[in-house]
N, CA, C, O and CB atoms as a CASP TS submission, in Angstrom:
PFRMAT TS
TARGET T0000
AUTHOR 0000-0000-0000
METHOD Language model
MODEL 1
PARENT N/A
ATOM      1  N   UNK     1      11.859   2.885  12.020  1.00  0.00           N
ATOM      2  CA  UNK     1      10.909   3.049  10.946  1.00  0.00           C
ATOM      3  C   UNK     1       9.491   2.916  11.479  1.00  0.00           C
ATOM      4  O   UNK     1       9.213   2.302  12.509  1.00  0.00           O
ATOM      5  CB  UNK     1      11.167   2.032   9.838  1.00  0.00           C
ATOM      6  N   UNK     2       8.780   3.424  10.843  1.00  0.00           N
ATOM      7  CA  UNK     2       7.125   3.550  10.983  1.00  0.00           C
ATOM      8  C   UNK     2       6.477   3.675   9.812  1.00  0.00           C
ATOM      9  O   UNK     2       6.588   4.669   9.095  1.00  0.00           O
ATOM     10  CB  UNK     2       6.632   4.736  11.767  1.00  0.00           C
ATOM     11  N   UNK     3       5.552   2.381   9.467  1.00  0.00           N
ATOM     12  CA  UNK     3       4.425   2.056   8.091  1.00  0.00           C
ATOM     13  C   UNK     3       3.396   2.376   8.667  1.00  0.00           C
ATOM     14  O   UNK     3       2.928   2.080   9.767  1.00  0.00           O
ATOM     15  CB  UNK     3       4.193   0.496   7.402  1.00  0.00           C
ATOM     16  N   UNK     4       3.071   3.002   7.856  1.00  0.00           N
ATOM     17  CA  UNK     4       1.212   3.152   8.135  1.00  0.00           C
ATOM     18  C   UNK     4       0.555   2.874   6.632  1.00  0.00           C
ATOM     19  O   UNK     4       0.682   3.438   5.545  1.00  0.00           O
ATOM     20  CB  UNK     4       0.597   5.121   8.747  1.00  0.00           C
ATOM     21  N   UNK     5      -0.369   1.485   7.201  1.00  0.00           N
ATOM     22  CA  UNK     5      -0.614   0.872   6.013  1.00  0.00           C
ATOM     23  C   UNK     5      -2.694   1.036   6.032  1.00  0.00           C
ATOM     24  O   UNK     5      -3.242   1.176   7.125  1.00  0.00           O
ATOM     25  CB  UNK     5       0.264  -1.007   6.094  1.00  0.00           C
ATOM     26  N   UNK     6      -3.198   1.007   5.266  1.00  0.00           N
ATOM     27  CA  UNK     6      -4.425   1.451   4.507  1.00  0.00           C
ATOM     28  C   UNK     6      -5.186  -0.114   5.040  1.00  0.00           C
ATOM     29  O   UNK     6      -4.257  -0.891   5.260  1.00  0.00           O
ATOM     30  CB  UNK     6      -4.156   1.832   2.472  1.00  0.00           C
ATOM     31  N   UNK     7      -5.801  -0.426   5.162  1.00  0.00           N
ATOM     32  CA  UNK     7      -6.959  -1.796   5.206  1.00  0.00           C
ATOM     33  C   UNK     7      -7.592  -2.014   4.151  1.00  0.00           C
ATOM     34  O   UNK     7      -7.983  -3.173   4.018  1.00  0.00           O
ATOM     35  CB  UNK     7      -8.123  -1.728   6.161  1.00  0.00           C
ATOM     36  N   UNK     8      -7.898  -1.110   3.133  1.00  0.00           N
ATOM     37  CA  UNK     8      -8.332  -0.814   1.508  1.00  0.00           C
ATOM     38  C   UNK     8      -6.898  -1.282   0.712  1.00  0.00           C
ATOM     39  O   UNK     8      -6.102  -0.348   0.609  1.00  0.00           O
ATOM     40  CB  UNK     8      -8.773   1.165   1.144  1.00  0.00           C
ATOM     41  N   UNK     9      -6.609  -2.097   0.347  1.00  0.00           N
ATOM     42  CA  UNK     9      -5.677  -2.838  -0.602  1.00  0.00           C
ATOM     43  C   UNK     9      -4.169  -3.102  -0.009  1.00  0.00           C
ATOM     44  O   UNK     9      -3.165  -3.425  -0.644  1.00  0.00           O
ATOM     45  CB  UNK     9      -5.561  -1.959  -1.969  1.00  0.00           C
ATOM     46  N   UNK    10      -4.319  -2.855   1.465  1.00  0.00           N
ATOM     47  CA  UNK    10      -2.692  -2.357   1.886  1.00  0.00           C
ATOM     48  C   UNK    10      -2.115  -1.738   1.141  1.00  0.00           C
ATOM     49  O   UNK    10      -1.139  -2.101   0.485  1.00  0.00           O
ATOM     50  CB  UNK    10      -1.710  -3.258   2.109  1.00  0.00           C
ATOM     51  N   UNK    11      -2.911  -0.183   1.133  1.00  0.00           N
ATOM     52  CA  UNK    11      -2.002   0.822   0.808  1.00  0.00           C
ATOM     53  C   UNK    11      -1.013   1.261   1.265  1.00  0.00           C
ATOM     54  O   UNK    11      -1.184   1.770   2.373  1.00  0.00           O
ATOM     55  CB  UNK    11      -2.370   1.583   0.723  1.00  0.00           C
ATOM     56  N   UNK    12       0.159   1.294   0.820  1.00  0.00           N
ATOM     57  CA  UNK    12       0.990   2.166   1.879  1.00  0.00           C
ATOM     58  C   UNK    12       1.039   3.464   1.625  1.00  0.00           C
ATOM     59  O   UNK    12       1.375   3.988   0.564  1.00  0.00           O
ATOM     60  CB  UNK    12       2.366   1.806   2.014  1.00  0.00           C
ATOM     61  N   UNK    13       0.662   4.041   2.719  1.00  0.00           N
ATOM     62  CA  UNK    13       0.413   5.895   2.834  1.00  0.00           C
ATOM     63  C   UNK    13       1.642   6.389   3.476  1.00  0.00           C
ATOM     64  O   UNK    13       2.031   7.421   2.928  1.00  0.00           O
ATOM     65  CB  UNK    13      -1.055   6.506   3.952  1.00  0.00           C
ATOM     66  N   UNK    14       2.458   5.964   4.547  1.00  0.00           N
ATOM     67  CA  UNK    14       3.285   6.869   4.960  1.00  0.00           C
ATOM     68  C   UNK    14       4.240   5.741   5.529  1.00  0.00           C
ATOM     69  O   UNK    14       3.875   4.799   6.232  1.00  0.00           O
ATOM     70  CB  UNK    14       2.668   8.036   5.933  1.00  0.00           C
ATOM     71  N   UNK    15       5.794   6.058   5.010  1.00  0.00           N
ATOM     72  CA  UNK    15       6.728   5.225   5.697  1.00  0.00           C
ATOM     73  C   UNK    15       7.616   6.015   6.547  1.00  0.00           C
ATOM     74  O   UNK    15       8.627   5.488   6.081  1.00  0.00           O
ATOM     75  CB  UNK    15       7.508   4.432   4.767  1.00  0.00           C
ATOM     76  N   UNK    16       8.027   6.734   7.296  1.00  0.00           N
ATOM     77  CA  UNK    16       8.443   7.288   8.233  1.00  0.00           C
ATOM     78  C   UNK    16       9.978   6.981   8.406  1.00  0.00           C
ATOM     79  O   UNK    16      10.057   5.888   8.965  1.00  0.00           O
ATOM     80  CB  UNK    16       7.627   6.971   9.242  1.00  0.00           C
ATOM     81  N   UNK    17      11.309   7.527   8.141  1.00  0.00           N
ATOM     82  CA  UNK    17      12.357   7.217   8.294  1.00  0.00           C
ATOM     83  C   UNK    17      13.645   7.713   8.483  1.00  0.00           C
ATOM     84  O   UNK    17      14.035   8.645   7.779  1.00  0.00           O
ATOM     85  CB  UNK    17      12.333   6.773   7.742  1.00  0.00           C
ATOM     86  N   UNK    18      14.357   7.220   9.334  1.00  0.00           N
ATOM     87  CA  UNK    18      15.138   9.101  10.328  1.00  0.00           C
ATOM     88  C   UNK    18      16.428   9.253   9.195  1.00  0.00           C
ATOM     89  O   UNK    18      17.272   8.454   8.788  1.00  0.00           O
ATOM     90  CB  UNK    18      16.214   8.825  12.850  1.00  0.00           C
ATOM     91  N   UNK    19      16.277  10.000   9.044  1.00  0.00           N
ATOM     92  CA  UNK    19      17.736  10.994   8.144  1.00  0.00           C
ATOM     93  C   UNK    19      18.795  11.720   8.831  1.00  0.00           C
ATOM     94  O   UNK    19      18.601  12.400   9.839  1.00  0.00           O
ATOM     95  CB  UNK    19      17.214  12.305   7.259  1.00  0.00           C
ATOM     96  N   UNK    20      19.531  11.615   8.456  1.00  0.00           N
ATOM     97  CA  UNK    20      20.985  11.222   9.204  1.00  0.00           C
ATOM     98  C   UNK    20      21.374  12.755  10.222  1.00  0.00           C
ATOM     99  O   UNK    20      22.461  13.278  10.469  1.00  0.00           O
ATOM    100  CB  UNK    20      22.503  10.864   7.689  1.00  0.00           C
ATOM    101  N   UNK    21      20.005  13.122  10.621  1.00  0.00           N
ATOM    102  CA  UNK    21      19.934  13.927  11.593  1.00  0.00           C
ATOM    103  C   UNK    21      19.602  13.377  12.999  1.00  0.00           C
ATOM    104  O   UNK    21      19.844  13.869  14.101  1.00  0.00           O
ATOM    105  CB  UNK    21      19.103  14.811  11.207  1.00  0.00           C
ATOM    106  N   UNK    22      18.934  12.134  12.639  1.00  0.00           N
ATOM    107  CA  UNK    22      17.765  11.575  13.430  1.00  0.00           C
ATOM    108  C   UNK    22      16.480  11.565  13.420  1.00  0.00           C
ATOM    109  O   UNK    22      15.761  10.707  13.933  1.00  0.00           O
ATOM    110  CB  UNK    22      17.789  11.862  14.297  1.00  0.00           C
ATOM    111  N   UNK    23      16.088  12.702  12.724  1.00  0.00           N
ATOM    112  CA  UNK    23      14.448  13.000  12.699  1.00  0.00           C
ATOM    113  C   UNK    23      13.373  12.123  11.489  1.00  0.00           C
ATOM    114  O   UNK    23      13.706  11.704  10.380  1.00  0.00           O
ATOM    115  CB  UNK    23      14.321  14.784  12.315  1.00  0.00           C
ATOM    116  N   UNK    24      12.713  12.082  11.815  1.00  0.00           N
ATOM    117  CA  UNK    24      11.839  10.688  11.262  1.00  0.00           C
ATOM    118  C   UNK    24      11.072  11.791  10.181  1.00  0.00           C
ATOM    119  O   UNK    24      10.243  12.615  10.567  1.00  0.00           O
ATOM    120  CB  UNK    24      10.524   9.604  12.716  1.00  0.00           C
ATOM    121  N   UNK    25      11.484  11.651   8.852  1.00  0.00           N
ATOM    122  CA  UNK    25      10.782  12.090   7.658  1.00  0.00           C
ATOM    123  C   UNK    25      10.136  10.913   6.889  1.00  0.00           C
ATOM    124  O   UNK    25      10.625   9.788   6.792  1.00  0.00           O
ATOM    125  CB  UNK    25      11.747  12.840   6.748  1.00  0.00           C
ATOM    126  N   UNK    26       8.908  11.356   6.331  1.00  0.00           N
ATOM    127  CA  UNK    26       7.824  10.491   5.597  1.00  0.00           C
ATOM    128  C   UNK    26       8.668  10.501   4.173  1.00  0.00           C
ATOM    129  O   UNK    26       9.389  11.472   3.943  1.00  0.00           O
ATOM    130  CB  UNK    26       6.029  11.254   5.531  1.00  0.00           C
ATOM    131  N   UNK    27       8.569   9.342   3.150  1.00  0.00           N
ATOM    132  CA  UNK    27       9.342   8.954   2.462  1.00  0.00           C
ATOM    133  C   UNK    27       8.353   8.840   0.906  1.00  0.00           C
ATOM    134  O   UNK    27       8.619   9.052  -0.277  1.00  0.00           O
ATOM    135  CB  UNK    27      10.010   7.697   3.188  1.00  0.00           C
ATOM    136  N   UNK    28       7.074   8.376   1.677  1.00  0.00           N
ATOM    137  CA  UNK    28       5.733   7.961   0.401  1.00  0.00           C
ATOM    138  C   UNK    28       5.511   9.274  -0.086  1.00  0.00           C
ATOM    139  O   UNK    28       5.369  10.340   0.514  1.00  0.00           O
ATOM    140  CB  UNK    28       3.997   7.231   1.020  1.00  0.00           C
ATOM    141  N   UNK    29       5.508   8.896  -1.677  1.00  0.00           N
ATOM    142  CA  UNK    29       4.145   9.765  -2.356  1.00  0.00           C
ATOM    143  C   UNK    29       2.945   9.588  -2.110  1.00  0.00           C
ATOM    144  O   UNK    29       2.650   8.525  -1.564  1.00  0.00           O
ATOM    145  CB  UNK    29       3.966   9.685  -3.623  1.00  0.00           C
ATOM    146  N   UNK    30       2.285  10.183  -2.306  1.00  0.00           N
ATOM    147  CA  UNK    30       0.510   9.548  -1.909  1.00  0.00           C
ATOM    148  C   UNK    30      -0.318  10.892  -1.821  1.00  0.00           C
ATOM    149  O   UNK    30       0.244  11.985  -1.898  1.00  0.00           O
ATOM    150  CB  UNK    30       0.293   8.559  -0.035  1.00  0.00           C
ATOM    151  N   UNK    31      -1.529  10.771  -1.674  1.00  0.00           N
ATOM    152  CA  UNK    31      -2.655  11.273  -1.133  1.00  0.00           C
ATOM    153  C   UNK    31      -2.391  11.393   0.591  1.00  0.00           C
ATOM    154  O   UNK    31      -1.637  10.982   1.473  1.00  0.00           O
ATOM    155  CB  UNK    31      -3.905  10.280  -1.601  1.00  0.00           C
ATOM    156  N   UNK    32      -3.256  12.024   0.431  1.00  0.00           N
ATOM    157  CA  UNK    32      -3.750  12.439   1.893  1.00  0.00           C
ATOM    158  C   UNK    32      -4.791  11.838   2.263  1.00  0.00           C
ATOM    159  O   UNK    32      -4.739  11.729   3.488  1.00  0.00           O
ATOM    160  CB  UNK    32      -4.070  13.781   2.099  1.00  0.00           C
ATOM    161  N   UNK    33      -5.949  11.272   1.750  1.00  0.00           N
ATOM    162  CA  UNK    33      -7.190  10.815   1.864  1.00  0.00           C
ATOM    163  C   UNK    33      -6.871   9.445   1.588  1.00  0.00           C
ATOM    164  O   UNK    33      -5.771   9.044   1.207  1.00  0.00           O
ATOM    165  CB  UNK    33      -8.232  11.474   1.002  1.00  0.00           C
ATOM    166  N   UNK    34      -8.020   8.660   1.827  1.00  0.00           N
ATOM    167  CA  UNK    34      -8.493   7.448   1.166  1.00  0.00           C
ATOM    168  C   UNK    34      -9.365   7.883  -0.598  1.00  0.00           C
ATOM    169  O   UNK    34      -9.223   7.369  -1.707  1.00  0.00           O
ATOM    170  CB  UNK    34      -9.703   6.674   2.480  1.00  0.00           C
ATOM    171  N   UNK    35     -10.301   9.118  -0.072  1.00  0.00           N
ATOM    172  CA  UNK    35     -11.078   9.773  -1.060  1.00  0.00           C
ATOM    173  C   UNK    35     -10.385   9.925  -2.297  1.00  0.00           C
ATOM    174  O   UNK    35     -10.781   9.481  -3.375  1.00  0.00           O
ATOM    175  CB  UNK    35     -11.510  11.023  -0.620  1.00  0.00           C
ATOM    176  N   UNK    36      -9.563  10.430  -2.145  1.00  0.00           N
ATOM    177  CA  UNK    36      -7.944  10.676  -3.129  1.00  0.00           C
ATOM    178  C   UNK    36      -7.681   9.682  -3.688  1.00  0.00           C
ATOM    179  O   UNK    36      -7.660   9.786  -4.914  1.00  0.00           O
ATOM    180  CB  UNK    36      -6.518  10.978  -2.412  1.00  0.00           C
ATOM    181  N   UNK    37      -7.450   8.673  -3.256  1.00  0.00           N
ATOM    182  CA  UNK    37      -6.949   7.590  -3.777  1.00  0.00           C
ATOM    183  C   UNK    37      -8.230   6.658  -5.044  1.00  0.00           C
ATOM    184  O   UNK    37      -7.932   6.036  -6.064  1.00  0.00           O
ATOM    185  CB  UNK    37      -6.487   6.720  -2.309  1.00  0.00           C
ATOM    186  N   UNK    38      -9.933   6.959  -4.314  1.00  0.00           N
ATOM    187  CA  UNK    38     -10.434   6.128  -5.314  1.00  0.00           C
ATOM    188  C   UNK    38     -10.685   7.189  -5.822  1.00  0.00           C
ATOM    189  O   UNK    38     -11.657   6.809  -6.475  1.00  0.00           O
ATOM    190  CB  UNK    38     -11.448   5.084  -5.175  1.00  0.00           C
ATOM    191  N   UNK    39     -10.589   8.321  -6.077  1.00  0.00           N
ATOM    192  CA  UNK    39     -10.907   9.358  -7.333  1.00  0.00           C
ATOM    193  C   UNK    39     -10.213   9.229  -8.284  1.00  0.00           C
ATOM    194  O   UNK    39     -10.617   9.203  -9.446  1.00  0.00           O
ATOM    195  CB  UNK    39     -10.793  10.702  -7.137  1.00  0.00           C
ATOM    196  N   UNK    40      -8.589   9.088  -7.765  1.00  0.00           N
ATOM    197  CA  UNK    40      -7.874   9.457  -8.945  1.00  0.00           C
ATOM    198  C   UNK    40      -7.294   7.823  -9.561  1.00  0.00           C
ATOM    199  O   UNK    40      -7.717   7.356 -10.619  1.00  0.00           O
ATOM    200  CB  UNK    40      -6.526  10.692  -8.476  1.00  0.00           C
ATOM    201  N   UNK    41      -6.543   7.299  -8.911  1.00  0.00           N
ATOM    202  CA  UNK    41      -6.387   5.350  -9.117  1.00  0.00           C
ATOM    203  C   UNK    41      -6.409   5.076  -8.106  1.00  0.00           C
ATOM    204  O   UNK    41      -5.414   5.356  -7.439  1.00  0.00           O
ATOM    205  CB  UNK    41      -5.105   4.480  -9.730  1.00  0.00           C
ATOM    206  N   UNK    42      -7.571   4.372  -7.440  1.00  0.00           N
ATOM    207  CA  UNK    42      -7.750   2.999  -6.782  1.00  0.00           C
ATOM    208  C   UNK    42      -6.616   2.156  -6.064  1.00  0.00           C
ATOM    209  O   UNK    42      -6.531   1.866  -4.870  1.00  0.00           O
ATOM    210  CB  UNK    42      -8.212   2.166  -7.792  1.00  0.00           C
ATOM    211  N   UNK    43      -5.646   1.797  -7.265  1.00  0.00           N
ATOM    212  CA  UNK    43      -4.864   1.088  -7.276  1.00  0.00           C
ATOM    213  C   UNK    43      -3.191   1.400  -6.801  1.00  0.00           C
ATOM    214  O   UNK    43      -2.325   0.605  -6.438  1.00  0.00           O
ATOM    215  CB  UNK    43      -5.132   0.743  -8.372  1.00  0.00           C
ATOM    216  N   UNK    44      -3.150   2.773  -6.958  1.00  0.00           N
ATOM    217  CA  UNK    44      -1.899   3.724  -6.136  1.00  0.00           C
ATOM    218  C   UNK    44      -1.221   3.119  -5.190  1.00  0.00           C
ATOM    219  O   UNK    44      -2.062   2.994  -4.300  1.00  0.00           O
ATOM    220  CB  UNK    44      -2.370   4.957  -5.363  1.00  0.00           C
ATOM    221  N   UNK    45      -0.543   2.805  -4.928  1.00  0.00           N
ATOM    222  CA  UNK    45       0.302   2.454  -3.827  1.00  0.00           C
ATOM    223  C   UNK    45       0.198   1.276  -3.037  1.00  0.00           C
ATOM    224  O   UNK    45       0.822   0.865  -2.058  1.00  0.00           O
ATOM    225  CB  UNK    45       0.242   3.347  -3.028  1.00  0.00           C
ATOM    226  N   UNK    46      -1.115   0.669  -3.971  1.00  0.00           N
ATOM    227  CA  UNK    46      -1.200  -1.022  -3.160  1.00  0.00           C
ATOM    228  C   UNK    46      -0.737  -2.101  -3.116  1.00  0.00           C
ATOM    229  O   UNK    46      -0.312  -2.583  -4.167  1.00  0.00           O
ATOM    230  CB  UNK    46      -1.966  -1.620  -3.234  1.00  0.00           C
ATOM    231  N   UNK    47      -0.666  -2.770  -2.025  1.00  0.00           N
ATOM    232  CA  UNK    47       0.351  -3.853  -2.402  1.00  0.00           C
ATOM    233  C   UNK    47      -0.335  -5.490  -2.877  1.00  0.00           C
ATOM    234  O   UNK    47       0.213  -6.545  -3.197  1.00  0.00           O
ATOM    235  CB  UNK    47       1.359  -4.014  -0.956  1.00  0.00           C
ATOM    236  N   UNK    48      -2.099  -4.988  -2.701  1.00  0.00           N
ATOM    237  CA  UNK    48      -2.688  -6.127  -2.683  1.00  0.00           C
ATOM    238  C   UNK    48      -3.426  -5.543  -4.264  1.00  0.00           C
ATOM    239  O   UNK    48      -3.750  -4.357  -4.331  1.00  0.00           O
ATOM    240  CB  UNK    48      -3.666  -6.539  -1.127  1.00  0.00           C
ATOM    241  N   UNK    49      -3.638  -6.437  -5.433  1.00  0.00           N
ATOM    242  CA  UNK    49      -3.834  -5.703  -6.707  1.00  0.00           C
ATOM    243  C   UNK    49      -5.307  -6.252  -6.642  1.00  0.00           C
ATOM    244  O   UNK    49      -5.850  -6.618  -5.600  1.00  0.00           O
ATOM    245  CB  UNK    49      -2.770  -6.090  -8.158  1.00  0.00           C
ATOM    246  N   UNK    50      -6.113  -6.267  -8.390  1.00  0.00           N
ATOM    247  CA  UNK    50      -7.216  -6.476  -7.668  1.00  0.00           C
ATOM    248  C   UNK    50      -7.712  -7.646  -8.308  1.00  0.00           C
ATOM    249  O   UNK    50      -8.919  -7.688  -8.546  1.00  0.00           O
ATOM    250  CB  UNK    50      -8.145  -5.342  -7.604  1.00  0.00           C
ATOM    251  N   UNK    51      -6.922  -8.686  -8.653  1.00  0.00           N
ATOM    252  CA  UNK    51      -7.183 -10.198  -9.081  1.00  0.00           C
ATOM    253  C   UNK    51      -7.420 -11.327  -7.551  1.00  0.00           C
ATOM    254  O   UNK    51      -7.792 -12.500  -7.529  1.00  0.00           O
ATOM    255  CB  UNK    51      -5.574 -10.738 -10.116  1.00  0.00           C
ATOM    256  N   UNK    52      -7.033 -10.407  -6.399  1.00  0.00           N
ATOM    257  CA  UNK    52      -6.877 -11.030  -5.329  1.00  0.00           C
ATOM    258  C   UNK    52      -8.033 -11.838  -4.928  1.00  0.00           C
ATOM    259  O   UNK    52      -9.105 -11.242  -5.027  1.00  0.00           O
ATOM    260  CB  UNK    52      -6.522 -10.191  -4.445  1.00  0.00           C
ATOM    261  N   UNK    53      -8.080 -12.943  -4.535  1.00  0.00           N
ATOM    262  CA  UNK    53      -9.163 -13.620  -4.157  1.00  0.00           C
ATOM    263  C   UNK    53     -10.497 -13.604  -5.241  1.00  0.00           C
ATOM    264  O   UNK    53     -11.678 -13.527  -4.905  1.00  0.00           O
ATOM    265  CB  UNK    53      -9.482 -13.035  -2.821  1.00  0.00           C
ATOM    266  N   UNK    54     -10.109 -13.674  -6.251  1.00  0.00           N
ATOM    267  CA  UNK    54     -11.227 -13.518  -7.383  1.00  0.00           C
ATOM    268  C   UNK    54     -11.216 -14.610  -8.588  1.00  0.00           C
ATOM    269  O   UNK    54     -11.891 -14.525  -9.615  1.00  0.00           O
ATOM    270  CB  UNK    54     -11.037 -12.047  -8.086  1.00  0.00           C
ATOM    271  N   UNK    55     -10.104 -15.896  -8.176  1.00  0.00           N
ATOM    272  CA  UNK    55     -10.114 -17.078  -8.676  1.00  0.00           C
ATOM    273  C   UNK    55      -9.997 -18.118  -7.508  1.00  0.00           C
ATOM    274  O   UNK    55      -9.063 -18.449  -6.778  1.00  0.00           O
ATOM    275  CB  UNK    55      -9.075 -17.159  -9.678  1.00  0.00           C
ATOM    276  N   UNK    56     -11.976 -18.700  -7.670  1.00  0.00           N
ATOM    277  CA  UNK    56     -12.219 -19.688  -7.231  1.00  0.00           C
ATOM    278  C   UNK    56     -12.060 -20.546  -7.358  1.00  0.00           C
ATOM    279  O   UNK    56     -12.057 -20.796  -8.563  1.00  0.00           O
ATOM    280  CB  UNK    56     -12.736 -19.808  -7.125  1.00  0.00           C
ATOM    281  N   UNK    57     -11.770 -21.883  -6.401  1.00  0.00           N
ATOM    282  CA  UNK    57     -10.848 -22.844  -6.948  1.00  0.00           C
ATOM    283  C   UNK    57      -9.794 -23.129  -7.240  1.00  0.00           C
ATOM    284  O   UNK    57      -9.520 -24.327  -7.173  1.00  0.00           O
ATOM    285  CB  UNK    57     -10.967 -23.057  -7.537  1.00  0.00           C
ATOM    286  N   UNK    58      -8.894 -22.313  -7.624  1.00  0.00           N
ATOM    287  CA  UNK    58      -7.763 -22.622  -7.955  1.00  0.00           C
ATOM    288  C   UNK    58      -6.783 -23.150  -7.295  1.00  0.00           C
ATOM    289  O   UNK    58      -6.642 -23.037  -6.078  1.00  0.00           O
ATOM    290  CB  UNK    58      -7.431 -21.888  -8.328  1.00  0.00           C
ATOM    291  N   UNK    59      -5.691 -24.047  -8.392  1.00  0.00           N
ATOM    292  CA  UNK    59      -4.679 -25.095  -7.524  1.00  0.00           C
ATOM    293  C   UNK    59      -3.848 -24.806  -8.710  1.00  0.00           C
ATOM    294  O   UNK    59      -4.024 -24.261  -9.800  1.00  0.00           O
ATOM    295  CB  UNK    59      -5.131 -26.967  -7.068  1.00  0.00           C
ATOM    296  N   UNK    60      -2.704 -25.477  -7.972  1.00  0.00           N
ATOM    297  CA  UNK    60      -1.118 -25.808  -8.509  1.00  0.00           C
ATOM    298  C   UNK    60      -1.124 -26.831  -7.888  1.00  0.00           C
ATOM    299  O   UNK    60      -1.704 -27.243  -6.883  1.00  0.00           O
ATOM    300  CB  UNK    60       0.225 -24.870  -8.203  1.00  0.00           C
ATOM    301  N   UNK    61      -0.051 -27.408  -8.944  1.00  0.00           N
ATOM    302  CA  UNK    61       0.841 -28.366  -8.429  1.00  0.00           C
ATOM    303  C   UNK    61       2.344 -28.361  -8.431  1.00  0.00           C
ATOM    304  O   UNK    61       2.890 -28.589  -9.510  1.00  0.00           O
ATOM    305  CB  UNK    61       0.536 -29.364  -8.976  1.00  0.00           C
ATOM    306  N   UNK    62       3.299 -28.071  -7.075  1.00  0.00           N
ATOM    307  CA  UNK    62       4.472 -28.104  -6.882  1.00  0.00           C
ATOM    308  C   UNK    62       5.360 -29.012  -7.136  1.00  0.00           C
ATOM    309  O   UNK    62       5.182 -29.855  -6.257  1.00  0.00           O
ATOM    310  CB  UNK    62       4.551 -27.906  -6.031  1.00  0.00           C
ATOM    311  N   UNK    63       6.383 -29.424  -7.940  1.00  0.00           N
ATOM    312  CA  UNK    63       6.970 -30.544  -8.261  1.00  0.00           C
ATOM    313  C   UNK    63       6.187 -32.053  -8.709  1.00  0.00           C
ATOM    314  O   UNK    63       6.865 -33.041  -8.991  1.00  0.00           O
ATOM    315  CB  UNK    63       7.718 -30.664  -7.174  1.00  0.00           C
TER
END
């Protein structure tokens, strides 16, 4: 297998994965661009959403 992941939200753009030929076919929907992605949703295929790091302070308490 082969991820190719985005630095902009860890997108994932292309997962790469061999079919029972052997040959390594891309598996993702997606864009082609980064451009693509904030034109149409931003948020497409990311694995990081966008509340991330945007509550300061915050705690839990485990048991």
């Amino acid at each position: 297998m082969k991820a190719v992941i985005t630095n902009f939200g860890a997108i994932l753009i292309s997962l790469f994965v061999k079919d029972k030929k052997g040959n390594f076919q891309d598996v993702v929907l997606g864009y082609d661009s980064l451009e693509e992605y904030l034109d149409n949703h931003p948020m497409f295929g990311a694995t990081v959403g966008r509340n991330v790091n945007r509550i300061s302070n915050a705690k839990f308490e485990l048991e």
